[in-house]
C-alpha positions as CSV (number, residue, x, y, z in Angstrom):
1,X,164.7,76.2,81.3
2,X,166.6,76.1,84.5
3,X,170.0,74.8,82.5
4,X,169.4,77.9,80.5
5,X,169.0,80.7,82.4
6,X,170.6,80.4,85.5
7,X,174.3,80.3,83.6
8,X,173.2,83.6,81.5
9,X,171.9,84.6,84.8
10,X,175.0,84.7,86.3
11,X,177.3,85.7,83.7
12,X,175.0,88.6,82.7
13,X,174.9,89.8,86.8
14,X,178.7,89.7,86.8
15,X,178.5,92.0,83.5
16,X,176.5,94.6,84.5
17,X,178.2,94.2,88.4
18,X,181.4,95.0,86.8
19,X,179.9,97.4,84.6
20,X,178.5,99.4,88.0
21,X,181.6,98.9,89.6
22,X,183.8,100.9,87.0
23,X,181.0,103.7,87.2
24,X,181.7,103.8,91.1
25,X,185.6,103.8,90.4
26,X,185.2,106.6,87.8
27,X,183.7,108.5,90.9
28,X,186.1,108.0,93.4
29,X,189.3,107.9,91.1
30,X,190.4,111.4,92.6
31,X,190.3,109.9,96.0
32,X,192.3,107.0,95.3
33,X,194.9,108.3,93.0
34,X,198.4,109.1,94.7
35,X,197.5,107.7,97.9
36,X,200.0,105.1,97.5
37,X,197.4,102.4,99.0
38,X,198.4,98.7,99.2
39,X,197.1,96.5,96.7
40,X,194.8,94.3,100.1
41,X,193.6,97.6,100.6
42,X,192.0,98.5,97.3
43,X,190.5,94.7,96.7
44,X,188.7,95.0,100.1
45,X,187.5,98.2,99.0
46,X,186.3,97.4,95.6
47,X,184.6,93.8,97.8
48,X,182.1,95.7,99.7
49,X,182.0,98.6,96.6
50,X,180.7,95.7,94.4
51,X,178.3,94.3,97.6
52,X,176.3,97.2,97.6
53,X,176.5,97.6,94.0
54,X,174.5,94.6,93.9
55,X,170.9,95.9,94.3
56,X,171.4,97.6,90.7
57,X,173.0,94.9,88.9
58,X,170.4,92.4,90.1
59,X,167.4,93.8,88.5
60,X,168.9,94.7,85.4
61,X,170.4,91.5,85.2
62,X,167.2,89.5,85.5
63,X,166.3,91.8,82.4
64,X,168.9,91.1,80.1
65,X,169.1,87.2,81.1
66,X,165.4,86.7,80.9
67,X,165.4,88.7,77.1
68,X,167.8,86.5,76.1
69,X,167.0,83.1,76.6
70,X,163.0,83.6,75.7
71,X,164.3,85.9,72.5
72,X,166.6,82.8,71.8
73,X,163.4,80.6,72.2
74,X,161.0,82.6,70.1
75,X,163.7,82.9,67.0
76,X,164.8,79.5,67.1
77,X,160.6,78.6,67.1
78,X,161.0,76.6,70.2
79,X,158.5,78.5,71.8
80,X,156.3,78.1,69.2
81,X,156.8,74.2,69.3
82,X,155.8,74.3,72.2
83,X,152.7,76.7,72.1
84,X,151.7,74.0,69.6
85,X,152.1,71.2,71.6
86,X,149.7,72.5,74.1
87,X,152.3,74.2,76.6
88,X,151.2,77.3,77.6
89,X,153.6,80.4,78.6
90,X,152.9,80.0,81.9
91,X,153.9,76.9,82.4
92,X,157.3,77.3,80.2
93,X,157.8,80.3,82.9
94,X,156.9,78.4,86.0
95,X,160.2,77.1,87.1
96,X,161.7,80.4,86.2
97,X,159.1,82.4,88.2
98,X,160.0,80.2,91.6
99,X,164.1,80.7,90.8
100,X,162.6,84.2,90.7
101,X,160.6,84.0,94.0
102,X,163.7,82.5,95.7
103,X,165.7,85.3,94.6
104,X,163.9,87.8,96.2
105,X,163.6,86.5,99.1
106,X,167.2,86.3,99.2
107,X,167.8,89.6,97.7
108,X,165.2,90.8,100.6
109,X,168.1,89.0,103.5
110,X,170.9,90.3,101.4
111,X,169.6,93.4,102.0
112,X,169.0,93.3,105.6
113,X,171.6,91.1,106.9
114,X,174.7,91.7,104.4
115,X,174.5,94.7,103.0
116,X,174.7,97.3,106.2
117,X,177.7,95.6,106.9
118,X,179.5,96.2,103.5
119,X,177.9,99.8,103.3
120,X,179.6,100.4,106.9
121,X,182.6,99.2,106.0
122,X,182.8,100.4,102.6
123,X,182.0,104.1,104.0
124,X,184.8,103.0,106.7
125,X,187.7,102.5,104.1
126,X,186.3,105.6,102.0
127,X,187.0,108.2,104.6
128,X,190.0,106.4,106.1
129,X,191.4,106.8,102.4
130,X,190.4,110.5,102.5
131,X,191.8,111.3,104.6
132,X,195.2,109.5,104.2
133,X,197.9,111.7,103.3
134,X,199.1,111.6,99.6
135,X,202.3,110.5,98.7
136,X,205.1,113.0,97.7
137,X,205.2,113.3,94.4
138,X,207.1,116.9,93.8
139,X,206.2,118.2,90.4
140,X,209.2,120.8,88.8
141,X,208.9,124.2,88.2
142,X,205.5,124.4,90.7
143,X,205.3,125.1,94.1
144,X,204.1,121.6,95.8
145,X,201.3,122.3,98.9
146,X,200.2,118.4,99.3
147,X,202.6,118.3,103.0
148,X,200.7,120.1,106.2
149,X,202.7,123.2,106.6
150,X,205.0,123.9,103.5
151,X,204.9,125.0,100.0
152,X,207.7,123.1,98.3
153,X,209.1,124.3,94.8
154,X,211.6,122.5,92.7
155,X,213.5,123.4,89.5
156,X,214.0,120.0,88.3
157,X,214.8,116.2,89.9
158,X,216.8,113.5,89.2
159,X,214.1,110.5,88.8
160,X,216.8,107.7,89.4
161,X,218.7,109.0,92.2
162,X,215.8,111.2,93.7
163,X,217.8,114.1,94.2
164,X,216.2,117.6,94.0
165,X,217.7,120.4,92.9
166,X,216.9,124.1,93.3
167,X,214.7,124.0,95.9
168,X,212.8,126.9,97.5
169,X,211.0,125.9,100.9
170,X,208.4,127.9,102.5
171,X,207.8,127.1,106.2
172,X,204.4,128.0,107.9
173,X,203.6,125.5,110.2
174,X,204.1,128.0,113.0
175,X,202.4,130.3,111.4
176,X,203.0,133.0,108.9
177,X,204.2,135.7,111.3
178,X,206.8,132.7,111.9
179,X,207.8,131.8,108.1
180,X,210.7,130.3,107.5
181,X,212.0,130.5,104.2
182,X,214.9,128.0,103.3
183,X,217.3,127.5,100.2
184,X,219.3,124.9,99.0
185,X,220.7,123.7,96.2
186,X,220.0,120.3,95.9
187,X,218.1,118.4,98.8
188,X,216.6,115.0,99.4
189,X,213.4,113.5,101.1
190,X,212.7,110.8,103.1
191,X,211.2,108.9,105.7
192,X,211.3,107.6,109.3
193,X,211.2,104.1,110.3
194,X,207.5,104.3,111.2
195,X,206.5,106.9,108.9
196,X,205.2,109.2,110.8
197,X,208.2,112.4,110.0
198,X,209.3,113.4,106.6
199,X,212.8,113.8,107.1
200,X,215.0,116.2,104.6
201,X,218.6,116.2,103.6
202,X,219.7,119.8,102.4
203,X,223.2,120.9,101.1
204,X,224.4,124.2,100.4
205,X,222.1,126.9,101.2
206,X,221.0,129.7,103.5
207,X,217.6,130.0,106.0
208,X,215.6,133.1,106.7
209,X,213.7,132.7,110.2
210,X,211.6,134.9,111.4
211,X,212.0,135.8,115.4
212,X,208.2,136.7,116.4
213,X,207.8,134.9,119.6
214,X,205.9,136.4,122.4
215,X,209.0,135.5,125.0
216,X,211.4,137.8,122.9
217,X,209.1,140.9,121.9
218,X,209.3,143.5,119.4
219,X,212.4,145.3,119.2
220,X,212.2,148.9,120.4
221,X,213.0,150.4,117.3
222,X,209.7,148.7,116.2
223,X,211.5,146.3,113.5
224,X,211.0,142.2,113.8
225,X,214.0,140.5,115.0
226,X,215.1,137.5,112.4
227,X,217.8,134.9,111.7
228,X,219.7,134.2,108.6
229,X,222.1,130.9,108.5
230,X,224.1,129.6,105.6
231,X,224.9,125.7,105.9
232,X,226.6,123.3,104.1
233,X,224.5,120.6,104.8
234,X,221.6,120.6,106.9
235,X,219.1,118.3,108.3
236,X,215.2,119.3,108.7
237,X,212.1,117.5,110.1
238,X,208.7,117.7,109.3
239,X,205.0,115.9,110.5
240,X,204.0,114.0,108.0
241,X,202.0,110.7,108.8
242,X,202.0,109.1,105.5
243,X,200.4,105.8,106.8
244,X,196.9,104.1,106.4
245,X,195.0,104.7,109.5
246,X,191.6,103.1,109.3
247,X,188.8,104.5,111.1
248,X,187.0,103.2,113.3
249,X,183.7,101.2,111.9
250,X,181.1,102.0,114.9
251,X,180.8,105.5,114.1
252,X,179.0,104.2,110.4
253,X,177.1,101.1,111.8
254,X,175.0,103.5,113.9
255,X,174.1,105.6,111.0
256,X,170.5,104.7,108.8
257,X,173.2,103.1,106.2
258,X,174.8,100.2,108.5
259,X,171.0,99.1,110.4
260,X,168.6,96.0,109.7
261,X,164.9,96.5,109.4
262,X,164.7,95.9,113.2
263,X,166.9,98.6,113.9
264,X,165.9,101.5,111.3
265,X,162.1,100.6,113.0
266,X,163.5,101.3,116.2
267,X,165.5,104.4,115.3
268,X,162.5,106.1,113.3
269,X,160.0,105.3,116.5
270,X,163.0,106.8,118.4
271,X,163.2,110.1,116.3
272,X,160.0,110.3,115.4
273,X,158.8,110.4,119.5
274,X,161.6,112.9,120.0
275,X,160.5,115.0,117.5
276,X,156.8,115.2,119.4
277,X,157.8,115.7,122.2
278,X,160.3,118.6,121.2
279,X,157.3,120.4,119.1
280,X,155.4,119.9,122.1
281,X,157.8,121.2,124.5
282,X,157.8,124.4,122.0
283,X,154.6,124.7,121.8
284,X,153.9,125.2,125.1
285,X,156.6,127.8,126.1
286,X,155.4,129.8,123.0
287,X,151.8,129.3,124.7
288,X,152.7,130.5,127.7
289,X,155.2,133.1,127.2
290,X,153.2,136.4,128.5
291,X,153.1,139.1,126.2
292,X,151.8,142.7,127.0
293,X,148.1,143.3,126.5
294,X,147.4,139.5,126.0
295,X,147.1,136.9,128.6
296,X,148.7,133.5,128.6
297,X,148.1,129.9,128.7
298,X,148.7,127.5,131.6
299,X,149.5,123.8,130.9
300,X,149.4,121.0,133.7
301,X,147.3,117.7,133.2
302,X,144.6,116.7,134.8
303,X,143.7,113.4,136.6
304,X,143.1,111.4,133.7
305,X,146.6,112.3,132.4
306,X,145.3,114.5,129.6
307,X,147.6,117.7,129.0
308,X,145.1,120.8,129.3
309,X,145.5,124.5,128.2
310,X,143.5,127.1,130.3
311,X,143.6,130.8,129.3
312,X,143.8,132.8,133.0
313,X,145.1,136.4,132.9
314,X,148.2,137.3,133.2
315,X,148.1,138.4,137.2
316,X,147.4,135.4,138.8
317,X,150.0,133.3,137.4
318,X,153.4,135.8,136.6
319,X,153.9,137.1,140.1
320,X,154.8,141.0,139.4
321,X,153.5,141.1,135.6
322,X,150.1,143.0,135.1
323,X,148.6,143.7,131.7
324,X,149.6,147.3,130.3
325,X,147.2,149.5,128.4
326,X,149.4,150.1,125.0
327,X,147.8,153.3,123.8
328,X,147.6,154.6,127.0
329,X,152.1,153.7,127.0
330,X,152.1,156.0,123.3
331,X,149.6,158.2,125.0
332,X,151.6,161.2,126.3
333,X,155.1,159.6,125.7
334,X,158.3,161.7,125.5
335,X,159.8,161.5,121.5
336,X,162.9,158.9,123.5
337,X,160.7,157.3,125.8
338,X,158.5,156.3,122.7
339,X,161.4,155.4,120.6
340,X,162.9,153.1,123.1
341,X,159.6,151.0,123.7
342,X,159.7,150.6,119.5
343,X,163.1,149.9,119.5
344,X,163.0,147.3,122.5
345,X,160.0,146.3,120.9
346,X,161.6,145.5,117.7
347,X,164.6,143.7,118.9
348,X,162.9,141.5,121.1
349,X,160.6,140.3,118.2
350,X,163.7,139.6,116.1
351,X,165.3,137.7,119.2
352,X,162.2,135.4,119.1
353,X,162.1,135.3,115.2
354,X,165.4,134.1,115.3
355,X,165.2,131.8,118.2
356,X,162.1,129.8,116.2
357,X,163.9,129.8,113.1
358,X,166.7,128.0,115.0
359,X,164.1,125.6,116.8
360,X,161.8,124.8,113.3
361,X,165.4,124.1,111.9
362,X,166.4,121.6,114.2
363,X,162.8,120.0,114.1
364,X,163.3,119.8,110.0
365,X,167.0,118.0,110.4
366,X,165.1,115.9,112.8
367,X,162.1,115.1,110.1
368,X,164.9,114.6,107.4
369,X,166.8,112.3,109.5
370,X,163.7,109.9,110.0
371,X,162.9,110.4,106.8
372,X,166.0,109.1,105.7
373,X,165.6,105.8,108.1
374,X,162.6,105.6,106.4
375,X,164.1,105.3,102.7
376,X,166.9,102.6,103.8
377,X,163.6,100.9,105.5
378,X,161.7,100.3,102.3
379,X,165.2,99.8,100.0
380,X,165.2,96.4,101.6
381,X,161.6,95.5,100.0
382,X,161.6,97.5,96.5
383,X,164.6,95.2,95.3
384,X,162.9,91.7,96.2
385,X,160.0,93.1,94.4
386,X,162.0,95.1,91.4
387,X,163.3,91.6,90.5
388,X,159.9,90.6,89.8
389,X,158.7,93.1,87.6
390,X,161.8,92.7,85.8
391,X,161.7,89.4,84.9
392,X,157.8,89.9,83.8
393,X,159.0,92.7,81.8
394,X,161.8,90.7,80.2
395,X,160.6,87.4,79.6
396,X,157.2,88.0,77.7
397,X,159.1,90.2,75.6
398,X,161.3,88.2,74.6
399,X,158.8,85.8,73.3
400,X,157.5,88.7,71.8
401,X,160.1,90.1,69.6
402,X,161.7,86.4,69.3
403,X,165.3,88.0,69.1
404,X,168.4,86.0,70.7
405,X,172.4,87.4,71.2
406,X,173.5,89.9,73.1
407,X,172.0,93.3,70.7
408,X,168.5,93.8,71.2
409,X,168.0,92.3,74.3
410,X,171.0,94.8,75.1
411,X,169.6,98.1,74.0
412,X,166.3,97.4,75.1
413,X,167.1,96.0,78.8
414,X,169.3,99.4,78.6
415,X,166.3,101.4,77.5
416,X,163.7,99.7,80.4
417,X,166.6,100.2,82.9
418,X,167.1,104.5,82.2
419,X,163.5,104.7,82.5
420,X,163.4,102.5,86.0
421,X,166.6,105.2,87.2
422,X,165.1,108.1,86.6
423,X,161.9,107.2,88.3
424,X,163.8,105.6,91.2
425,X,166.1,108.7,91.3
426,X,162.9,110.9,91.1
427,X,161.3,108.9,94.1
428,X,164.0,109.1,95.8
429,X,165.1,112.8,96.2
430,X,161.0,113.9,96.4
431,X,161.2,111.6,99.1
432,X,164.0,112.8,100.8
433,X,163.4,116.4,100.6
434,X,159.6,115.2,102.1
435,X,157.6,116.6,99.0
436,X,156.3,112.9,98.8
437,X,155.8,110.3,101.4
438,X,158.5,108.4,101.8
439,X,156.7,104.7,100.6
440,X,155.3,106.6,97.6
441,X,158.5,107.9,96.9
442,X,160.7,104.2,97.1
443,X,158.1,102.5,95.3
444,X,157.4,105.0,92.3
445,X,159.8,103.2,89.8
446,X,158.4,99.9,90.6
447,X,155.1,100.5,90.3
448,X,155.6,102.5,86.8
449,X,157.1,99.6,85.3
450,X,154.3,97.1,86.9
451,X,151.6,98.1,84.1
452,X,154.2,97.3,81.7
453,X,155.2,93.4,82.7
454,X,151.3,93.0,83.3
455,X,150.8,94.0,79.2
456,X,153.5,92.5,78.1
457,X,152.7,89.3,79.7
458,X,149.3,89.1,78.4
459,X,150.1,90.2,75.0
460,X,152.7,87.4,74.9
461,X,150.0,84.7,76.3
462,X,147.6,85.7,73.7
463,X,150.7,86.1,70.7
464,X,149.1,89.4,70.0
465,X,151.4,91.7,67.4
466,X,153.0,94.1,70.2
467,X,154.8,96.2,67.5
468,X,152.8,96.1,64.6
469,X,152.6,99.8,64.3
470,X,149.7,100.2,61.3
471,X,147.8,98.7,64.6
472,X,148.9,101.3,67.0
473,X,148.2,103.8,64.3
474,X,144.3,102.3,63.3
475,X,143.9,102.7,67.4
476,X,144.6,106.4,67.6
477,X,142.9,107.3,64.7
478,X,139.6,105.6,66.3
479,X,140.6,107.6,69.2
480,X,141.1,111.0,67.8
481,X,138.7,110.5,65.2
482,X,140.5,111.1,62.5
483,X,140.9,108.0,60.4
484,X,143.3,107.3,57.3
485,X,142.0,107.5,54.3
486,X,141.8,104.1,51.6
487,X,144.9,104.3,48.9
488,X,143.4,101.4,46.2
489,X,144.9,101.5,42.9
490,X,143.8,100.3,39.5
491,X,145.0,96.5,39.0
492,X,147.3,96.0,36.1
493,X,146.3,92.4,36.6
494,X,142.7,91.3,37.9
495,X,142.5,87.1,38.5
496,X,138.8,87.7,39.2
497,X,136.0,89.8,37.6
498,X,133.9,91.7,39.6
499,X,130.3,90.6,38.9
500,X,128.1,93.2,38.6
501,X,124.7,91.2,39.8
502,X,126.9,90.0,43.2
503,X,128.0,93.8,43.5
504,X,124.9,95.0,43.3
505,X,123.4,92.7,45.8
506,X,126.2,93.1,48.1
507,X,125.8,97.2,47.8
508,X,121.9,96.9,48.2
509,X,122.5,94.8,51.5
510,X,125.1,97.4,52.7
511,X,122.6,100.3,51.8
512,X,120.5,98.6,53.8
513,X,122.0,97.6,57.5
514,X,123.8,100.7,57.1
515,X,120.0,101.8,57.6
516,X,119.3,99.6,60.3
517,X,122.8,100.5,62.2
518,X,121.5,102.9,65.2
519,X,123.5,101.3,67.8
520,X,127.5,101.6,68.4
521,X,127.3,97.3,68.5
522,X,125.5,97.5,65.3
523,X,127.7,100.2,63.6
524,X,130.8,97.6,64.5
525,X,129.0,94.8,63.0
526,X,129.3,96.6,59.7
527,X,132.7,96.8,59.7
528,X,133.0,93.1,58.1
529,X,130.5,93.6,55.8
530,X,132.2,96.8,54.5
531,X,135.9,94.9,54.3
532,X,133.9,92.6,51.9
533,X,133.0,95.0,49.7
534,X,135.8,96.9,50.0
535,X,138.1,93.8,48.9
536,X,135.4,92.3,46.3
537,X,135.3,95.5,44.2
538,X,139.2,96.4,44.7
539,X,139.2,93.8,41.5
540,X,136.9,96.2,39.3
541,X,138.6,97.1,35.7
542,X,136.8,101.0,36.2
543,X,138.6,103.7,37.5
544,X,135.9,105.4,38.9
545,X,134.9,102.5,41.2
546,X,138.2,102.4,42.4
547,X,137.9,106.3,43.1
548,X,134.4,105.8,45.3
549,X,135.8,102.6,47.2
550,X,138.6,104.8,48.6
551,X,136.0,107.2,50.0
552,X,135.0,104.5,52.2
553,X,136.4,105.2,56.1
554,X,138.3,102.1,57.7
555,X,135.6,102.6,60.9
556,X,131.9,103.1,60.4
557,X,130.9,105.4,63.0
558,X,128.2,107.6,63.8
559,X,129.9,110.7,62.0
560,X,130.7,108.7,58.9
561,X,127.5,106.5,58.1
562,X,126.5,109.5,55.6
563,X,129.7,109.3,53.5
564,X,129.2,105.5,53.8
565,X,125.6,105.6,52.6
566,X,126.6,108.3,50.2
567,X,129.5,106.3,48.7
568,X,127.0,102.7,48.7
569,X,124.7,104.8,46.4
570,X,127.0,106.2,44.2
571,X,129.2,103.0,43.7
572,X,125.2,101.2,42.4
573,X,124.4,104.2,40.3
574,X,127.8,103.4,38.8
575,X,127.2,99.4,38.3
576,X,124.7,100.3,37.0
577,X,120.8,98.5,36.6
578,X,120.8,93.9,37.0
579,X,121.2,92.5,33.4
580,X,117.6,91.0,32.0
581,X,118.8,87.5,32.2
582,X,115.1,86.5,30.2
């Protein structure tokens, strides 16, 4: 089993890890494109990109290599040589579940030892790419606005010599009082020795300057002083750092993305303790903050250590505040004196509104912050057990619908894998945005898809049918109540005649436990003794017969034993009296 699985293993995980990996390029392609990025550059970024693409190619992996090699089993009816020999499913699994085991424990310290470090330096090469300067690629007949500073238009090139020609150039790197516009004919670009200026080569034009510096001034007639220079060939110098400066990788390692289980612990008992201690900090200036007419709260701790609020008035503790009597303020107040103590009134309550805002916003930032340690905490343990499920899900149903190759397993690990996303993705945003907890959120796809692996693995132990669907149908009809009804036909050809003394007796004997049937054991009881009848007197040459048996239900139950009972009598009226056999 081992010599099996572990090669499809592996070339299935490098499948659906390349698979993944295209997705992430697709996502990034505008990032990348025109950058002009050496080739060790772009493999050590699609290295770590396919490291922490691992945790979903793993799992669905496991899927599609476990569907494959027990579908291969069940069509070739290896499995079921074996089944017959006396080898149970469990034990054709069980050196398949410990390469399982192994693997998630080793998924569980690829998680926490490798994978912050690819994350952080994956992150690290992403934004150093951002923010990497483009290369200049001047289009024609479009202004150009890719180099800091200018707007750049062109009326057509020369691709093999890399001359321009018609060029327009719009200065404004001092600023757009400062424009400088320049014109050429034909120019040229290029680059320092440590590319860090774009130097350009004009010939035959003229420059417009603007003169609006603060050591010259403003003429007095009020007009702006400018310069205008024709040139024959001229010589112009621009910042532009067109290399690949890569960032520095500490910044990332300190975020939730680049920390071990140790660490994210200690960063969410970290946050979490500053975030007490800042709500408590609020809560007790806003408990002790006097307002007029009410008294406040003082807050010390006693000798235990226990913080204590007592209520004392507001005299003995605000030196030069006293409690004011607000109707007798509106009493007998001037129209303006009344006016200002509303309006002072209502722009100090907006001052505090806006202050708590401010302070409950910084409290949520610091609740989504932990919460996001949080997630990155329990990612380490959902894979480990995600690999698990998978392979229970995969490899009893394989040995279920006994197909082999790459098709079925393909669509239906495809199907089981959308189904674990969107729950995971689900999970994961409710826990983010705190509208679950965070361990019911991470672990809401995994334990959706347990239920499954636990049926399919015991309907492939006990070879039940798992998609015979007349089965699935007979069980919600039970449900619901609302059973099919019989469809017998008249027999061209009948093998065996019904006998009308055995029909009788087997009607009067059905008449009679239908009876006897009171209880819902009893009732199921009858079913085998109806299915007897049913199939004996399916062979009768008279229509009408054929007519009653199809008013028999599949299920006696309580609401049915009338027509049953009903249908018994009818079918011996129909028979008819025993023959005299004297």
């Amino acid at each position: 089993m081992l010599q099996r699985f572990a090669p499809l293993l592996l070339m299935t995980f490098f499948i659906c890890l390349f698979i993944v990996l295209m997705q992430f390029l697709f996502r990034m392609i505008d990032d990348l494109v025109g950058k002009g990025l050496s080739f060790d550059v772009l493999g050590e970024l699609f290295f770590y990109a396919a490291l922490t693409m691992v945790p979903t190619a793993l799992p669905l992996a496991v899927l599609l290599a476990s569907l494959m090699v027990f579908g291969n089993l069940g069509e070739k009816l290896e499995l079921t040589a074996m089944k017959a020999a006396g080898i149970s499913l469990f034990r054709i699994m069980r050196p398949l579940i410990v390469l399982m085991v192994l693997i998630s424990i080793g998924a569980f310290f690829f998680q926490n030892n490798v994978l912050p470090v690819a994350q952080s330096r994956m992150w690290t090469l992403m934004f150093s790419v951002r923010q990497k300067t483009p290369e200049v690629e001047i289009p024609e007949r479009s202004f150009y606005d890719e180099i800091p500073g200018m707007n750049l238009y062109i009326d057509h090139k020369n691709p093999e010599t890399g001359m321009l020609y018609g060029m327009i150039i719009y200065d404004i790197s001092r600023g757009t009082d400062n424009t400088r516009v320049i014109l050429a004919d034909s120019g040229r670009f290029s680059f320092t020795r440590d590319k860090t200026r774009l130097f350009l080569e004009l010939h035959s034009g003229e420059m417009f300057e603007n003169l609006n510096d603060n050591s010259m001034g403003v003429g007095t007639s009020g007009y702006m002083p400018f310069r205008r220079e024709q040139f024959t060939q001229k010589e112009v110098y621009f910042a532009f750092d067109a290399n690949f400066n890569r960032m520095d990788e500490g910044g990332i390692r300190s975020q939730y993305v680049g920390q071990n289980v140790s660490q994210l612990r200690h960063s969410i008992d970290s946050i979490g303790e500053r975030v007490d201690s800042i709500g408590t900090v609020y809560a007790d200036e806003l408990l002790a903050t006097p307002y007029v007419g009410h008294a406040s709260r003082r807050i010390y701790t006693d000798t235990a250590g226990h913080r204590v609020r007592e209520v004392r008035p507001l005299p003995e503790y605000h030196a030069g505040v006293s409690e004011v009597n607000l109707d007798s303020v509106f009493a007998k107040p001037s129209v303006s004196l009344a006016k200002s103590y509303v309006n002072q009134a209502i722009s100090d309550s907006k001052r505090s509104r806006q202050e708590f805002e401010y302070r409950a916003l910084m409290l949520t930032e610091q609740a989504k912050l932990m919460r996001r340690h949080d997630i990155e905490m329990q990612r380490k343990f959902t894979l480990s057990f995600a690999i698990l499920v998978f392979f229970f899900i995969g490899a009893p149903l394989g040995a279920i619908i006994k197909k082999g190759g790459l098709g079925t397993p393909l669509v239906i690990s495809v199907f089981l894998f959308i189904i674990y996303f969107i729950f995971d993705n689900t999970g994961y945003k409710m826990a983010r945005d705190g509208k679950l907890e965070v361990w019911q959120g991470m672990w809401l796809s995994t334990v959706a898809l347990l239920p499954l692996g636990i049926f399919f693995t015991i309907k492939a132990v006990d070879d039940s049918a798992v998609f015979n669907w007349d089965a699935y149908k007979l069980f919600f009809a039970r449900l619901t109540g609302r059973m099919p009804a019989r469809s017998l036909e008249l027999k061209e050809i009948v093998m065996t005649d019904v006998d009308k003394d055995r029909a009788r007796e087997m009607l009067t004997t059905l008449d009679a436990d239908c009876a006897a049937a009171r209880s819902p054991h009893a009732r199921r009881a009858l079913r085998s003794e109806l299915n007897a009848v049913v199939d004996y007197l399916s062979n009768s040459r008279d229509a009408q017969v054929i007519a009653l048996l199809n008013k028999y239900p599949f299920e006696p139950g309580r609401r049915n034993m009338s027509v049953i009972v009903e249908t018994t009598r009818a079918l011996l009226d129909r028979i008819g009296p025993a023959e005299n056999t004297d």
